[in-house]
GUVEX-651661 format. One line per field, with one value per atom (N, C-alpha, C, O): residue number from 0; residue in one letter; atom name; x, z, y. Coordinates in pm, whole numbers. Atoms other than C-alpha are relative to their C-alpha. Last residue first. Layout:
BEGIN
resi	(NUM;...)
resn	(a;...)
name	(CA;...)
u	(X;...)
w	(Z;...)
v	(Y;...)
REM end
This chain:
BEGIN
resi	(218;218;218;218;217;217;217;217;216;216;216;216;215;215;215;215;214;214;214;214;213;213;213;213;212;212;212;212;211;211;211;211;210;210;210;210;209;209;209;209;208;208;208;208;207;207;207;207;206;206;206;206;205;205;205;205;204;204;204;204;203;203;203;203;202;202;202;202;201;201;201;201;200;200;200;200;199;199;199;199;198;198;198;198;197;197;197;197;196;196;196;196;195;195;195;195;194;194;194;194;193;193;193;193;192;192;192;192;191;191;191;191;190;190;190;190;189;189;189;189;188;188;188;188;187;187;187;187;186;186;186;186;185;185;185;185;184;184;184;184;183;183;183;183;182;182;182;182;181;181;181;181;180;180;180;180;179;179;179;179;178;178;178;178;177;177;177;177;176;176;176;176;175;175;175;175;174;174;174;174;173;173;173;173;172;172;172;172;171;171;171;171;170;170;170;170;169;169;169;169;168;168;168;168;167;167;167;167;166;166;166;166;165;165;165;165;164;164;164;164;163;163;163;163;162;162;162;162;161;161;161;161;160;160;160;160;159;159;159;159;158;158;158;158;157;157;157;157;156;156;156;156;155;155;155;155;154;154;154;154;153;153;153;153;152;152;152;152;151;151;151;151;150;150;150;150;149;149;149;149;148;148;148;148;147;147;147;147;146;146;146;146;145;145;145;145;144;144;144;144;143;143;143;143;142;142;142;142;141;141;141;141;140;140;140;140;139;139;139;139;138;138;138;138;137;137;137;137;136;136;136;136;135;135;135;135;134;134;134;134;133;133;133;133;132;132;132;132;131;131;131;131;130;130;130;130;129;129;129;129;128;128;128;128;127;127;127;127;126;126;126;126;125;125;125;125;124;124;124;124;123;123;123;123;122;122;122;122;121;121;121;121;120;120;120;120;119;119;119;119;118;118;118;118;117;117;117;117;116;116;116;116;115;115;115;115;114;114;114;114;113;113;113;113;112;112;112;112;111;111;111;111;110;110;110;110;109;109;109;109;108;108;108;108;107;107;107;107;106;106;106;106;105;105;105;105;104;104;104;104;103;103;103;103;102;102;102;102;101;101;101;101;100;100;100;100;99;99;99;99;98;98;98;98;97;97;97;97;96;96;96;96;95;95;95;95;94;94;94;94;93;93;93;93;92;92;92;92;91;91;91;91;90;90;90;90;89;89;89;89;88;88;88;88;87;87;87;87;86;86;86;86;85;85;85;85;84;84;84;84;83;83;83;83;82;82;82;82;81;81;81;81;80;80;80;80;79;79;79;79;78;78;78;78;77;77;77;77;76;76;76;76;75;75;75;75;74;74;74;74;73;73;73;73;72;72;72;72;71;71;71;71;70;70;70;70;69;69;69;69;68;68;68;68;67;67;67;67;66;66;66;66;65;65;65;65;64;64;64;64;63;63;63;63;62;62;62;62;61;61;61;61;60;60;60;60;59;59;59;59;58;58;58;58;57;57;57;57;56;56;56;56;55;55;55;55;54;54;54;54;53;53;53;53;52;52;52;52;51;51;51;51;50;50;50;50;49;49;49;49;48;48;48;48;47;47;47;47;46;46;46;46;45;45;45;45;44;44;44;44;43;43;43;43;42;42;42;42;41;41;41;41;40;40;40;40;39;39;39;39;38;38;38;38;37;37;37;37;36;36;36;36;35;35;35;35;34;34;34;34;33;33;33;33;32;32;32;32;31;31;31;31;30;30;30;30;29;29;29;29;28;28;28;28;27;27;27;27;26;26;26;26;25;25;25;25;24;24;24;24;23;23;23;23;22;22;22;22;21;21;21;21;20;20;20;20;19;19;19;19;18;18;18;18;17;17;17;17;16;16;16;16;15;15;15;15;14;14;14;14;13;13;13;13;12;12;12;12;11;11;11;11;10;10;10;10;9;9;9;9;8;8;8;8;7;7;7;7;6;6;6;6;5;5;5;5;4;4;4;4;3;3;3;3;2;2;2;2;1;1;1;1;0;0;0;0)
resn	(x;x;x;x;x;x;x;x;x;x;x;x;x;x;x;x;x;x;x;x;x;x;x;x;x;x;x;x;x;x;x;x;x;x;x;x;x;x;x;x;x;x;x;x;x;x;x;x;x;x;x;x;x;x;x;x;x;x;x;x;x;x;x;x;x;x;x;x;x;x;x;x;x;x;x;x;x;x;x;x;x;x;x;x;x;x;x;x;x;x;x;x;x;x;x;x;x;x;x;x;x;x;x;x;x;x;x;x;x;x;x;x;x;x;x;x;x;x;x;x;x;x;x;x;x;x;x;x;x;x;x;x;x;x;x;x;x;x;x;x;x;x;x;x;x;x;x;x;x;x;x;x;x;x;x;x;x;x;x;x;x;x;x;x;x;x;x;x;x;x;x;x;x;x;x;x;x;x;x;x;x;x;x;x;x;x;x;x;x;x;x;x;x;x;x;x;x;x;x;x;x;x;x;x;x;x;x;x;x;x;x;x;x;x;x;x;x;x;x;x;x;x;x;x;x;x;x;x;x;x;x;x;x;x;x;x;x;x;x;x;x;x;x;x;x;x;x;x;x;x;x;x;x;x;x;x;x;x;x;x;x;x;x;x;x;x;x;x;x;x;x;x;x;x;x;x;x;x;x;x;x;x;x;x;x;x;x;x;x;x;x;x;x;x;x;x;x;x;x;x;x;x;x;x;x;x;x;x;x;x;x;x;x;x;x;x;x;x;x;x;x;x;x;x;x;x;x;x;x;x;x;x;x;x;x;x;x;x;x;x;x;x;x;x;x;x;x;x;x;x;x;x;x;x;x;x;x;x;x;x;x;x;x;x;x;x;x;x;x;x;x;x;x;x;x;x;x;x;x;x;x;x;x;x;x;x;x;x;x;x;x;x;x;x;x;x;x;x;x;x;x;x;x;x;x;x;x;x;x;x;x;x;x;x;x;x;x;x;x;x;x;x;x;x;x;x;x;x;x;x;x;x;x;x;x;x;x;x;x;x;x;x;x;x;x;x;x;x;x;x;x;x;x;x;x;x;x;x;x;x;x;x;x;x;x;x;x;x;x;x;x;x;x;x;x;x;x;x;x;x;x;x;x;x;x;x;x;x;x;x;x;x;x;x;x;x;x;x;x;x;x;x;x;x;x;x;x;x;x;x;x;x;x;x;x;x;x;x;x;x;x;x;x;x;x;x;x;x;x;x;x;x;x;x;x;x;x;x;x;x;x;x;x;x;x;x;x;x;x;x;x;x;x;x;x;x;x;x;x;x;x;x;x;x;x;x;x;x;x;x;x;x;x;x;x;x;x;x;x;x;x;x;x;x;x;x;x;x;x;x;x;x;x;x;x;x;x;x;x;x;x;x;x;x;x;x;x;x;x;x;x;x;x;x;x;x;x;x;x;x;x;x;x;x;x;x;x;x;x;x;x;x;x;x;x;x;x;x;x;x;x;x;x;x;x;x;x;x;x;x;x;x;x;x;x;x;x;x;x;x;x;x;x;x;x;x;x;x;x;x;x;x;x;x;x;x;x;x;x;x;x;x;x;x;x;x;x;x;x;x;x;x;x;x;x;x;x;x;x;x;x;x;x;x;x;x;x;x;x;x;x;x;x;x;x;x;x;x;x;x;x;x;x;x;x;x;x;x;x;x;x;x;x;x;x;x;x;x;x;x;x;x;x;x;x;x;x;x;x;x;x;x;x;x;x;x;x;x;x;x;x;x;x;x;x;x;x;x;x;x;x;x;x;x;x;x;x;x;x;x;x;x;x;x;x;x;x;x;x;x;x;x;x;x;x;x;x;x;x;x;x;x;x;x;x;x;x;x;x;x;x;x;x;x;x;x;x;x;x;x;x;x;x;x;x;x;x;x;x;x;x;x;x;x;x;x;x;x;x;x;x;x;x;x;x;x;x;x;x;x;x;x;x;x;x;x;x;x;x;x;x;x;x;x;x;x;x;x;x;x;x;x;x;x;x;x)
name	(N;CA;C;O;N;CA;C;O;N;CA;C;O;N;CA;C;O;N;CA;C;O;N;CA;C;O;N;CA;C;O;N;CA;C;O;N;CA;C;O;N;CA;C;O;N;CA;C;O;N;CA;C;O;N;CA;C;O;N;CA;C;O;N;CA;C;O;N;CA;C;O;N;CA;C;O;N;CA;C;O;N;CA;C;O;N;CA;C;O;N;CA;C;O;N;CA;C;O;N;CA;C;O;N;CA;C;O;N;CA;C;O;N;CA;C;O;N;CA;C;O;N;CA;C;O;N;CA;C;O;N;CA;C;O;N;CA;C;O;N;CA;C;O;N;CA;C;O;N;CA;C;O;N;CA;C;O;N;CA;C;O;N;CA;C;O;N;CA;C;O;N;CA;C;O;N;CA;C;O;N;CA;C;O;N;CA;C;O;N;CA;C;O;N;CA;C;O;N;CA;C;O;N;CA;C;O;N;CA;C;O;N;CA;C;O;N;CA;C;O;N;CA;C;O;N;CA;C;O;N;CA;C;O;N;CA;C;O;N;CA;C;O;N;CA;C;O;N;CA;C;O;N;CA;C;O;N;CA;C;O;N;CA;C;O;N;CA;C;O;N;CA;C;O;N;CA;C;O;N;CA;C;O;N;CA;C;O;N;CA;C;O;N;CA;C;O;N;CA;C;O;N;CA;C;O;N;CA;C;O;N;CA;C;O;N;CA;C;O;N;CA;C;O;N;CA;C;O;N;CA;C;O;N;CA;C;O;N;CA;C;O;N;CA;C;O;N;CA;C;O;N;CA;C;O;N;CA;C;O;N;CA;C;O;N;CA;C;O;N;CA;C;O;N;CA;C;O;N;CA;C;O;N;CA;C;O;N;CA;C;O;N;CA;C;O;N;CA;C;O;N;CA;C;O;N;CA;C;O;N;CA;C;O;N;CA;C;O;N;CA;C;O;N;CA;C;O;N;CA;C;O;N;CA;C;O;N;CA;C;O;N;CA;C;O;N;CA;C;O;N;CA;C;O;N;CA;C;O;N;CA;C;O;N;CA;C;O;N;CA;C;O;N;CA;C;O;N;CA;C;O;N;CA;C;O;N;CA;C;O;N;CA;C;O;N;CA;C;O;N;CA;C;O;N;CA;C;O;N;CA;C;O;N;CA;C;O;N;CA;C;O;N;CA;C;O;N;CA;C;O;N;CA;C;O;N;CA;C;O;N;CA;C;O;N;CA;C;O;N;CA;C;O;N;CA;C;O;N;CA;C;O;N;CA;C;O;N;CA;C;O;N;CA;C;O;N;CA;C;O;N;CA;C;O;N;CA;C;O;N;CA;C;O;N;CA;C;O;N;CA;C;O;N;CA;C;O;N;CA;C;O;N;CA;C;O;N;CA;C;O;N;CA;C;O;N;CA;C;O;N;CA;C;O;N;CA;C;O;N;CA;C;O;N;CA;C;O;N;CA;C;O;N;CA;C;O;N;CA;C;O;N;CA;C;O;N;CA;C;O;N;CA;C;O;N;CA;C;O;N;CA;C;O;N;CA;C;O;N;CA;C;O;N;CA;C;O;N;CA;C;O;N;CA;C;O;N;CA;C;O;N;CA;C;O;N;CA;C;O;N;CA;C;O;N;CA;C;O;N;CA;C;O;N;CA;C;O;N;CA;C;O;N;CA;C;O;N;CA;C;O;N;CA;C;O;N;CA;C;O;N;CA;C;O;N;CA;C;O;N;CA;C;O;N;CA;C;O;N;CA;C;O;N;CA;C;O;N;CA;C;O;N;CA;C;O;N;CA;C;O;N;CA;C;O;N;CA;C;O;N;CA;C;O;N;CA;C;O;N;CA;C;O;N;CA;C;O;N;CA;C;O;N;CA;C;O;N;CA;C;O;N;CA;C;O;N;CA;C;O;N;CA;C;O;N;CA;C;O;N;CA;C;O;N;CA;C;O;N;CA;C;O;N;CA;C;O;N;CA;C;O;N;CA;C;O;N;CA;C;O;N;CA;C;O;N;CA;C;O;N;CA;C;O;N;CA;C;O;N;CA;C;O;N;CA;C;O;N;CA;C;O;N;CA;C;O;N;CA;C;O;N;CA;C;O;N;CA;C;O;N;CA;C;O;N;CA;C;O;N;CA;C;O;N;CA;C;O;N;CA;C;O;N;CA;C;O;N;CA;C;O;N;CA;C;O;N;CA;C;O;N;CA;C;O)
u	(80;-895;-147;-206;64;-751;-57;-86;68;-440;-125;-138;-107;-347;-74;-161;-26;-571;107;181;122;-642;85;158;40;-399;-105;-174;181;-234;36;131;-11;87;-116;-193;111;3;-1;-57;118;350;-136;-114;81;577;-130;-245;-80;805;-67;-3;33;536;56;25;-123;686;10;95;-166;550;90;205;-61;211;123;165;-32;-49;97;118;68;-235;53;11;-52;26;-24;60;-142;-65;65;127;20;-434;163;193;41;-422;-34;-124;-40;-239;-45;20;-83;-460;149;202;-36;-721;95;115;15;-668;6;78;-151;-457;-34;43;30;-844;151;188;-109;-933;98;146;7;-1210;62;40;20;-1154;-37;-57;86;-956;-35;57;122;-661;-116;-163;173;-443;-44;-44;118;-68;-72;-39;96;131;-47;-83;99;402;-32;45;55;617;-118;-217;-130;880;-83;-34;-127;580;77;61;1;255;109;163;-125;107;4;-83;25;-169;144;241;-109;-209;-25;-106;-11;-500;119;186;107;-475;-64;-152;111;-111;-100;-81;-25;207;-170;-221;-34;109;-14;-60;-111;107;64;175;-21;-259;101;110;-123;-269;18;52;-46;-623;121;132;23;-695;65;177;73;-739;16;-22;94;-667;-20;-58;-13;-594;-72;-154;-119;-527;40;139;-127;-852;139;164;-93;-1082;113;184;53;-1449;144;140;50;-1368;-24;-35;-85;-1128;-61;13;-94;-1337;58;62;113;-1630;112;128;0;-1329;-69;-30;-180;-1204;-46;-17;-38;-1572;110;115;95;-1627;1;-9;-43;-1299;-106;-48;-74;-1404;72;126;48;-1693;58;23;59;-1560;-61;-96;161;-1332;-43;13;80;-962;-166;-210;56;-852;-30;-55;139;-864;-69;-177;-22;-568;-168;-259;45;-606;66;142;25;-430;-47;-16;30;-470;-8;-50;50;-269;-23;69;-18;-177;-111;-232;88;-111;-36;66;44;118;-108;-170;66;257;-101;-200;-141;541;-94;-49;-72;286;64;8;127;69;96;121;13;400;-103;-72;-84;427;39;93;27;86;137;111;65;198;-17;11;-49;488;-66;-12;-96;310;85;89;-167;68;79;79;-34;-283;178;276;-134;-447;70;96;-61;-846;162;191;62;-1121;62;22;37;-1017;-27;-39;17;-1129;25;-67;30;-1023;18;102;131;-1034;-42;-162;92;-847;-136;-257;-16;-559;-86;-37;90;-530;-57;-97;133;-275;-72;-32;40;53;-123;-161;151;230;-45;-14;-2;617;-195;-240;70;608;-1;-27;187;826;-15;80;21;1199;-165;-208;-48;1102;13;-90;-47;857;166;243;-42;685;45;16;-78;606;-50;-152;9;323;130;186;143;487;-74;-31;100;914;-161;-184;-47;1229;-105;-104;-27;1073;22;-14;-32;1175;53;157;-95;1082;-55;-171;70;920;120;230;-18;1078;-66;-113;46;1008;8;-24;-31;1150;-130;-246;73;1112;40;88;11;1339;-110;-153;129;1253;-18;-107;-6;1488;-107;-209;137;1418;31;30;33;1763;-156;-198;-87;1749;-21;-86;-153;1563;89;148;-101;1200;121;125;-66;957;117;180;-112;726;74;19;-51;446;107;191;18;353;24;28;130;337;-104;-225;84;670;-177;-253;58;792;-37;-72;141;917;23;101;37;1234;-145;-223;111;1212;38;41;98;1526;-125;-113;51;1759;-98;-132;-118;1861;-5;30;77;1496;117;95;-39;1682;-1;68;44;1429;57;2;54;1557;-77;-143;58;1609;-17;-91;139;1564;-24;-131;8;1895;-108;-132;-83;2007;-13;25;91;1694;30;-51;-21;1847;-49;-66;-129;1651;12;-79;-15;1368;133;224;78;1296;10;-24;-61;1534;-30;53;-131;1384;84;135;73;1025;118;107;47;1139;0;46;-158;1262;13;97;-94;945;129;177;18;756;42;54;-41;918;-25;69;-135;834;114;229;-9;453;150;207;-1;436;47;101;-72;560;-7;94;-142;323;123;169;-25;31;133;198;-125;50;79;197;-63;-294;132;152;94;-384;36;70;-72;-217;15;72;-102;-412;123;185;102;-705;120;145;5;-446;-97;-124;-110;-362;-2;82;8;-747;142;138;38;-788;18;-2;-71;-476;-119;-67;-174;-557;38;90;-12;-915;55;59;11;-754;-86;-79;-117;-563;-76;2;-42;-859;130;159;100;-1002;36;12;3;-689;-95;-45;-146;-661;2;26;11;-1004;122;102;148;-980;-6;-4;-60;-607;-159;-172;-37;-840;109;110;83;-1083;91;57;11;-812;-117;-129;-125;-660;-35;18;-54;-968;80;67;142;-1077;21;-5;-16;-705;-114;-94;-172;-746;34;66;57;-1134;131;109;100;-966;-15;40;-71;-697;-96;-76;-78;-910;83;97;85;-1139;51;-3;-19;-824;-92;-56;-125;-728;-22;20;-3;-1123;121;130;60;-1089;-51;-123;-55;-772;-100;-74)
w	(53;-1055;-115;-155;-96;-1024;-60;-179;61;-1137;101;211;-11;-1062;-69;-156;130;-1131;-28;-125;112;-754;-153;-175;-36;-466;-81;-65;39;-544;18;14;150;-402;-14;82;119;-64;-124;-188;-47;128;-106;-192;138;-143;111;70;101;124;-90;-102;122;425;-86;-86;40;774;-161;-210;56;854;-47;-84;-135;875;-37;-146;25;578;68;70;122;684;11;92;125;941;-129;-211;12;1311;-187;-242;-74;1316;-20;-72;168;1047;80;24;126;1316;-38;-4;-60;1642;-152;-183;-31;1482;18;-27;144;1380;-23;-103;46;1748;-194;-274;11;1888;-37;-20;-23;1755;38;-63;-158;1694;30;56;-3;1321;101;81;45;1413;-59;-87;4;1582;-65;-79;-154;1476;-43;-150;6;1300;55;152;-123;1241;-13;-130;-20;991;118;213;-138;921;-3;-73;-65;665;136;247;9;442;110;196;74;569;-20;27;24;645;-44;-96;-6;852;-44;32;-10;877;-87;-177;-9;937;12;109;32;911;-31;-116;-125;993;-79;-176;-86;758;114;169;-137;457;78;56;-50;134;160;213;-113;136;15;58;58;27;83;201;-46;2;-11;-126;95;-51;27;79;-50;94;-107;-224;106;20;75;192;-115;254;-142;-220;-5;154;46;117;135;173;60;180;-5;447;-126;-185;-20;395;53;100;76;224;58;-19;69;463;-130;-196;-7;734;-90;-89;-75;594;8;-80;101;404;48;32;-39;833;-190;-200;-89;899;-41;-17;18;613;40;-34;146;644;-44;-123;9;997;-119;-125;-7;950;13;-1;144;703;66;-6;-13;995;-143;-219;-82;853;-21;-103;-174;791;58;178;-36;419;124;152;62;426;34;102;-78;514;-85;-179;85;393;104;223;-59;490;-105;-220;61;316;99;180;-111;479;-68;-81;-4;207;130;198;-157;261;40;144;-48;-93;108;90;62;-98;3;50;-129;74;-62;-10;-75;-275;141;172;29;-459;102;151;-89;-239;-72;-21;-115;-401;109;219;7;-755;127;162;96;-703;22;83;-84;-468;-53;-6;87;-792;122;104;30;-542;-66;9;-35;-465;-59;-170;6;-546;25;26;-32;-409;-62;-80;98;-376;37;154;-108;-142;-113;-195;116;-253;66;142;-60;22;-97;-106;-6;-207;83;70;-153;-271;92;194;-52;-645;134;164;-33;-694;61;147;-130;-838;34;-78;7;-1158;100;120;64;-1210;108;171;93;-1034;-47;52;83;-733;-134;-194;157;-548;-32;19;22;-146;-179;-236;49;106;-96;-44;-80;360;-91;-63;-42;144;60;30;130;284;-45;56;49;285;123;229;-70;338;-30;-115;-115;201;91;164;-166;-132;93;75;-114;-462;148;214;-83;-711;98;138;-131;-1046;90;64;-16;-1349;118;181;66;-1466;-7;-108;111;-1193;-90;-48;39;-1004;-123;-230;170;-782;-64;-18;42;-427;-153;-214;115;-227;-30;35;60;150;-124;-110;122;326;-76;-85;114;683;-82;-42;-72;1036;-122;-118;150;884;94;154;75;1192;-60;-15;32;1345;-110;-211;145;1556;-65;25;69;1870;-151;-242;54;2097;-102;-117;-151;2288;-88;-66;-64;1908;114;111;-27;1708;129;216;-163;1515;32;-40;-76;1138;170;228;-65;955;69;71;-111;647;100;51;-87;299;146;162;-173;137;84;146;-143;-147;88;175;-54;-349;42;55;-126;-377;38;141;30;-771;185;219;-31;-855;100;142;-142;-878;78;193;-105;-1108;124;232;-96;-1361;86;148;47;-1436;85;206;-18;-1313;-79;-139;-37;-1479;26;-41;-152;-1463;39;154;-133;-1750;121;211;38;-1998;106;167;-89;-1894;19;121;-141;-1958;44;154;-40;-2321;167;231;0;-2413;101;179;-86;-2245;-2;102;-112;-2461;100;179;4;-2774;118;127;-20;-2669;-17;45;-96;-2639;46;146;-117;-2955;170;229;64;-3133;97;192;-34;-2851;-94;-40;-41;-2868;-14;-18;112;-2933;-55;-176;182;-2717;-112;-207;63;-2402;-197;-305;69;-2376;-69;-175;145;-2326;-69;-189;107;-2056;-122;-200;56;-1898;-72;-162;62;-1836;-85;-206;115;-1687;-108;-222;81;-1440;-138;-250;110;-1338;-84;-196;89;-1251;-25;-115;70;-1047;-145;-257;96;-882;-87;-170;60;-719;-121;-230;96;-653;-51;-172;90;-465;-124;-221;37;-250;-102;-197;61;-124;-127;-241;72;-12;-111;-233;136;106;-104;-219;65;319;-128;-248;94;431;-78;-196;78;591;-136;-250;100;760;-93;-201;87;890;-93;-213;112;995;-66;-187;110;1167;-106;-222;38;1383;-136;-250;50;1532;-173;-292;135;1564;-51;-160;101;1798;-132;-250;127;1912;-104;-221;65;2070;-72;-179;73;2215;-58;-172;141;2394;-94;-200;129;2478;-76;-178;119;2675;-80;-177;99;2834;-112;-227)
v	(142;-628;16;-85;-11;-241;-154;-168;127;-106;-23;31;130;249;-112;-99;-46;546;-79;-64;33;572;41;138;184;545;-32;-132;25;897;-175;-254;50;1019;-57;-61;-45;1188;0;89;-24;1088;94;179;-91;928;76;67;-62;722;126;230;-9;648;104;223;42;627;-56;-131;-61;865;-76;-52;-17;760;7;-29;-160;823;54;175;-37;506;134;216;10;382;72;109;-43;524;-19;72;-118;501;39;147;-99;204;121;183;77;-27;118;216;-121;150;-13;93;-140;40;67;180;-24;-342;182;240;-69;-328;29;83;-133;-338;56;172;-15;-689;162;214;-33;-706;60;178;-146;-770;89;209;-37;-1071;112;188;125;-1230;30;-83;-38;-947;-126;-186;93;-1018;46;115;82;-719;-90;-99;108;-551;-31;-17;4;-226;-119;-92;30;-143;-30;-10;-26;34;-41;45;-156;-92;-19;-119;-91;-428;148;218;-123;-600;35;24;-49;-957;157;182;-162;-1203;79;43;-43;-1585;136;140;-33;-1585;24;97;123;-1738;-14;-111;-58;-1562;-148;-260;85;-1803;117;117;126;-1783;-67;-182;71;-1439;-109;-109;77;-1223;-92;-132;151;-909;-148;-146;134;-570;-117;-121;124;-233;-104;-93;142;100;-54;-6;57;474;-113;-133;-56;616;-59;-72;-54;420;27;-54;-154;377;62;175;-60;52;163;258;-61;-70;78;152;-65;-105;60;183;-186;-261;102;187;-56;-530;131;247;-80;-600;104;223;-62;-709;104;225;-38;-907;141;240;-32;-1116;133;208;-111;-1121;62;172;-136;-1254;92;209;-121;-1516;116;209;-39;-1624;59;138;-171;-1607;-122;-202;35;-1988;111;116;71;-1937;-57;-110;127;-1674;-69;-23;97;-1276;-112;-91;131;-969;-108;-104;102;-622;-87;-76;60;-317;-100;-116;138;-37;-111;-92;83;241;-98;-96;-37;546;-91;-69;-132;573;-5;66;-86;324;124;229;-56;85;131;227;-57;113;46;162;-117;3;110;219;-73;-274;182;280;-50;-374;45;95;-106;-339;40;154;-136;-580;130;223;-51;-823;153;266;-47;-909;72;194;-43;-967;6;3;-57;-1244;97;52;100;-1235;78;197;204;-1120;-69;-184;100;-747;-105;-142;128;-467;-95;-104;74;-82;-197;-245;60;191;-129;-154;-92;387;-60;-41;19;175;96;143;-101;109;-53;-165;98;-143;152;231;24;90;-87;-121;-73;101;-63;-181;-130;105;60;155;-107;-196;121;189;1;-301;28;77;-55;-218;-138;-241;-2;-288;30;66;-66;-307;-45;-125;-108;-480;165;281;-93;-780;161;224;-126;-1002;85;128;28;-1256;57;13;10;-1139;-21;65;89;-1189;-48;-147;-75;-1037;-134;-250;46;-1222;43;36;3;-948;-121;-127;29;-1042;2;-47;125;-852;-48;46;113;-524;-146;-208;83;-294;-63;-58;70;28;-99;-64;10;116;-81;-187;-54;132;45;105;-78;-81;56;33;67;-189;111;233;-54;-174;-58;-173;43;-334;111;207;-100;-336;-47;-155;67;-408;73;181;-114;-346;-55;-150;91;-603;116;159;-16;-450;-33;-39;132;-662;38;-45;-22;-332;-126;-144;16;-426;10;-84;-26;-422;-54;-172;-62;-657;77;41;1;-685;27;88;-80;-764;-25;-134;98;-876;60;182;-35;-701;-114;-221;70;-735;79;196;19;-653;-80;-185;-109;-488;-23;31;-61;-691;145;254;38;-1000;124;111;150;-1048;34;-59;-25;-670;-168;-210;-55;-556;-39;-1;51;-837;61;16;111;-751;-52;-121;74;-350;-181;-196;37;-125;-112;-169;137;34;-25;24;-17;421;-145;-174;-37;461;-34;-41;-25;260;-13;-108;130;376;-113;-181;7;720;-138;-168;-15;628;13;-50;92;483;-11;-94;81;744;-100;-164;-86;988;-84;-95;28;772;39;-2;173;698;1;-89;68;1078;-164;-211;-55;1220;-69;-108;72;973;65;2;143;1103;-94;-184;48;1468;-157;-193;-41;1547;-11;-1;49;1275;40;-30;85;1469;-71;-53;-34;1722;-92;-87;-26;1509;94;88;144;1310;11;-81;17;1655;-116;-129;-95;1697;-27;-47;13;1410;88;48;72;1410;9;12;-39;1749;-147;-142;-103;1653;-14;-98;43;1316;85;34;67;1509;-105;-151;-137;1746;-66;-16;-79;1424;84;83;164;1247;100;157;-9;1612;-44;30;-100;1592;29;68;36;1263;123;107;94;1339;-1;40;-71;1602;-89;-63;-101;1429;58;68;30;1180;44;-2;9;1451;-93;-69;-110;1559;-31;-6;-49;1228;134;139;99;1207;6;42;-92;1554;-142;-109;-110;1404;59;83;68;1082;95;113;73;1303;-82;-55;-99;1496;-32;1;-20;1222;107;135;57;1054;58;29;-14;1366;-74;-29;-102;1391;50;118;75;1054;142;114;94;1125;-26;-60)
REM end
């Protein structure tokens, strides 16, 4: 048992080398296409007008979300969305059903999610964008431990596809989301913080798998 689980890490550290690798190689292409761009740029700003346009719903679809649905939990203690979770992108603020949201229509433009730790609350919008590409985002409130606040940022910094920040209208001191899937943990001890971002970060049940988590917004 204990060298299936050591293949398995082994088999995830790969995989997350390799988004790593992946992210970089995309963020070349994006610079390059954005020097090409430039030359282009009146043409552009009018094309992206019209794109941006389209790519927005209208503000009646946006007012809950989509998020018509409830969470069951898990034997495991994970809390899974049993509903519609939209994914249009709007311009207006969505009223998710749920704190943290889980998922549902968002931002055009994403919370950079790259192992990225903020210090202050994050725009819900951008960051359900991040879920939408394979993110697991931790949030605390002011009754987290500060060591575990500390603790849980270590973590997420040396992990691609994970942010951090804080929301003190969650209900639990510590909480762990991904796309259509939530936890509470008592800490950073805590050994479901692992097994959480062992199954989520990059985990299937992530819409846009290997869409970029850098080049988004960033505090």
């Amino acid at each position: 048992m204990g060298s299936a689980k050591k293949s398995t890490a082994s088999a995830r550290k790969a995989r997350i080398e390799e988004m790593r690798r992946a992210e970089q190689a995309r963020e070349r292409r994006n610079r390059i296409l954005t020097i090409a761009a430039s030359v282009v740029v009146v043409a552009g700003l009018v094309v992206g007008g019209v794109v941006l346009v389209q790519s927005q719903s209208d503000d009646s679809t946006a007012a809950d979300g989509k998020g018509k649905g409830h969470f069951v939990t898990g034997s495991d203690g994970v809390k899974t969305w049993k509903g519609t979770l939209g994914r249009n992108h709007v311009a207006k603020t969505v009223d998710y059903p749920m704190e943290p949201p889980v998922g549902g229509d968002h931002n055009q433009v994403w919370m950079n999610c790259n192992g990225d730790v903020y210090a202050k609350a994050l725009n819900n919008m951008n960051a359900v964008h991040s879920l939408e590409h394979g993110a697991v985002w931790v949030t605390y409130t002011d009754k987290a431990k500060k060591s575990d606040v500390e603790a849980l940022a270590a973590k997420v910094k040396k992990t691609p596809y994970t942010l951090m920040s804080p929301d003190d209208k969650q209900k639990d001191p510590i909480m762990l989301s991904a796309w259509g899937h939530q936890r509470t943990v008592t800490g950073a001890s805590d050994p479901n913080v692992d097994t959480f971002f062992e199954k989520f970060v990059q985990g299937a049940q992530t819409p846009e798998p290997g869409a970029a988590c850098t080049s988004g917004l960033a505090q």
